[in-house]
C-alpha positions in Angstrom: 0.0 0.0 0.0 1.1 3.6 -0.6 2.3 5.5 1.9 -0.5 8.7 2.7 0.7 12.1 3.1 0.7 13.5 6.5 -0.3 16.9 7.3 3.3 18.7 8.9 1.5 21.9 10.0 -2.1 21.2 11.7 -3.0 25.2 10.9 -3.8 25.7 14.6 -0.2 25.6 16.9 3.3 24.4 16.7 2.7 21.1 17.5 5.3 18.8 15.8 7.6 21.3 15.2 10.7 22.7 16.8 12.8 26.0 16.8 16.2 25.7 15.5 17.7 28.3 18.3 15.1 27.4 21.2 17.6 29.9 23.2 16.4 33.1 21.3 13.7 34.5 20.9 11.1 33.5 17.5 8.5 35.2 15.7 6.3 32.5 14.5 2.8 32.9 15.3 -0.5 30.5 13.8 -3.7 32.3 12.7 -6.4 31.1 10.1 -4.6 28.0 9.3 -1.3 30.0 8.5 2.2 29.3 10.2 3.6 33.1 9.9 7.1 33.9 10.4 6.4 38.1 11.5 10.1 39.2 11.9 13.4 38.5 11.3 13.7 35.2 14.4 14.9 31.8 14.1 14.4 28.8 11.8 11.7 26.5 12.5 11.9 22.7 11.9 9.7 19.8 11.6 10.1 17.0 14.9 10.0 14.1 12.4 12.8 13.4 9.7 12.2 12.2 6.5 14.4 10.4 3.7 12.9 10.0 0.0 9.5 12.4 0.1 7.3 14.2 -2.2 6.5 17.8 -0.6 3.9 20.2 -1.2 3.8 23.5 0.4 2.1 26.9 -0.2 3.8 30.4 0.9 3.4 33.9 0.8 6.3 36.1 0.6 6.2 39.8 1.5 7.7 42.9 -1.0 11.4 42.4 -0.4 11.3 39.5 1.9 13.7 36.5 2.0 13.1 32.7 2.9 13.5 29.0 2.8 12.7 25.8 2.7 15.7 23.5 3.5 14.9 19.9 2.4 16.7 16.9 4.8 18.0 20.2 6.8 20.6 21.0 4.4 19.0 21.8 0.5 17.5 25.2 0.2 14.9 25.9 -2.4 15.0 29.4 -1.8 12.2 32.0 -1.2 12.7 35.3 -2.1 10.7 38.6 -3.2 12.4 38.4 -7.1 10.3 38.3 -9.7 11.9 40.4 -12.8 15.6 40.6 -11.0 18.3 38.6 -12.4 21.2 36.7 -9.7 25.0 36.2 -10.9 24.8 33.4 -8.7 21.6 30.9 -7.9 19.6 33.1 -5.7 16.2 33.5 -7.2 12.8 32.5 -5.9 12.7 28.4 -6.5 16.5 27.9 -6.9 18.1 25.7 -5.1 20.2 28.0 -3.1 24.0 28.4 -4.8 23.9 25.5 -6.7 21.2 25.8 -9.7 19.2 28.4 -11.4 15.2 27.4 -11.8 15.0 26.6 -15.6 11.7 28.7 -16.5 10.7 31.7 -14.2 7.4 31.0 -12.5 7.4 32.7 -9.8 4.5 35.2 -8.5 4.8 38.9 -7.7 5.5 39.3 -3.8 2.1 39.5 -1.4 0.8 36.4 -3.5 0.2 32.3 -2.7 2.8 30.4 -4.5 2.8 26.7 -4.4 6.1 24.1 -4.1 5.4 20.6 -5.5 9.2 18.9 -4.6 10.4 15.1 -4.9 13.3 14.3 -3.5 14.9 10.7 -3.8 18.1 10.3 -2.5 20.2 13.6 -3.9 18.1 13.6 -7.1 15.2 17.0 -6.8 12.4 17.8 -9.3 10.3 20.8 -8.1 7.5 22.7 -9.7 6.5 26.0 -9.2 3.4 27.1 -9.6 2.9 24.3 -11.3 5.9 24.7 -13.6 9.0 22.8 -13.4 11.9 24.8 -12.5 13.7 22.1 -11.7 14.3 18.2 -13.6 15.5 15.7 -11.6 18.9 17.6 -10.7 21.6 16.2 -8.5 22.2 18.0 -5.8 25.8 18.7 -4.3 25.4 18.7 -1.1 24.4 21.3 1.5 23.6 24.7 0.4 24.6 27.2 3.1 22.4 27.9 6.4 21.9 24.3 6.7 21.5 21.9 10.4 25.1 20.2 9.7 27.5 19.6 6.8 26.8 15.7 6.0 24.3 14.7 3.7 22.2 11.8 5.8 19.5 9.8 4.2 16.9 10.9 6.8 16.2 15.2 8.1 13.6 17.4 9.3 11.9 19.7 7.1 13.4 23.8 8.0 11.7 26.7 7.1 14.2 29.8 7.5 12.9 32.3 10.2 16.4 34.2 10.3 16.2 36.6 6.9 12.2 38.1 7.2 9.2 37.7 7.1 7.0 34.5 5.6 4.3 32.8 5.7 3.5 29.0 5.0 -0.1 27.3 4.7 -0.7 23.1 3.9 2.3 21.9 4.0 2.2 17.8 3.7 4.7 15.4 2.9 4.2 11.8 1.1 7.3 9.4 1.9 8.6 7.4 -0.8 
């Protein structure tokens, strides 16, 4: 039987998930089914590891804002208020942080719902973007900056970045493979 996908954020509290920095101070708060990162805080991570996964998540990101979501703890597809700028180095909303442009730019205007569709099996990534793929079955490196740890293990918590701005995140739920 297939695996079901879980539900990671219940759109009510924090329940299953952890800061990153419990010893400072964070800014995520839950309303209306929204996890909401209000200030520049701390990174907030998912109790539960996971190895091979398909991922959807949904996230708004404010004029100028900056984010993440680190797969495993360690692979950044970033987040970031860039639609019609162009990055020397692979920076852009849906890349995966220094390591690969997004092939086709899908990305929304900032203060809009976009929507992450990754699979990741072993250190192969395919991600759509608003329902585009940015990204076709690409083999990533190995961490990407900002990540938990420098190893690459088969098994790590989803991370949304907290540090760089405000966010915000709505159903986010995870098939394992």
């Amino acid at each position: 039987m297939a695996n079901e996908s879980i539900q990671l954020f219940n759109g009510t509290d924090l329940t299953g998930w952890r800061m990153r920095r419990p010893d400072r101070e964070h800014k995520w708060v839950v309303h209306d089914g929204i996890l909401d990162n209000t200030d520049k805080g701390v990174d907030i991570l998912t109790e539960q590891e996971f190895g091979d996964f398909e991922l959807h998540i949904e996230y708004l990101v404010p004029k100028d804002s900056n984010s993440g979501i680190y797969l495993r703890g360690r692979y950044e597809i970033q987040i970031l208020d860039s639609l019609g700028k162009t990055y020397s180095y692979p920076a852009e909303n849906g890349a995966l942080y220094n390591q690969k442009h997004v092939d086709v730019e899908a990305s929304k205007p900032a203060g809009e719902w976009q929507t992450v569709d990754a699979t990741l099996k072993g250190m192969s990534l395919t991600i759509f973007l608003n329902g585009a793929k940015i990204h076709d079955n690409v083999t990533i490196e190995g961490p990407t900056g900002g990540q938990l740890s420098d190893d690459n293990p088969p098994k790590g918590p989803l991370m949304l970045q907290g540090d760089h701005g405000p966010v915000q995140f709505r159903n986010i739920r995870i098939r394992e493979l």
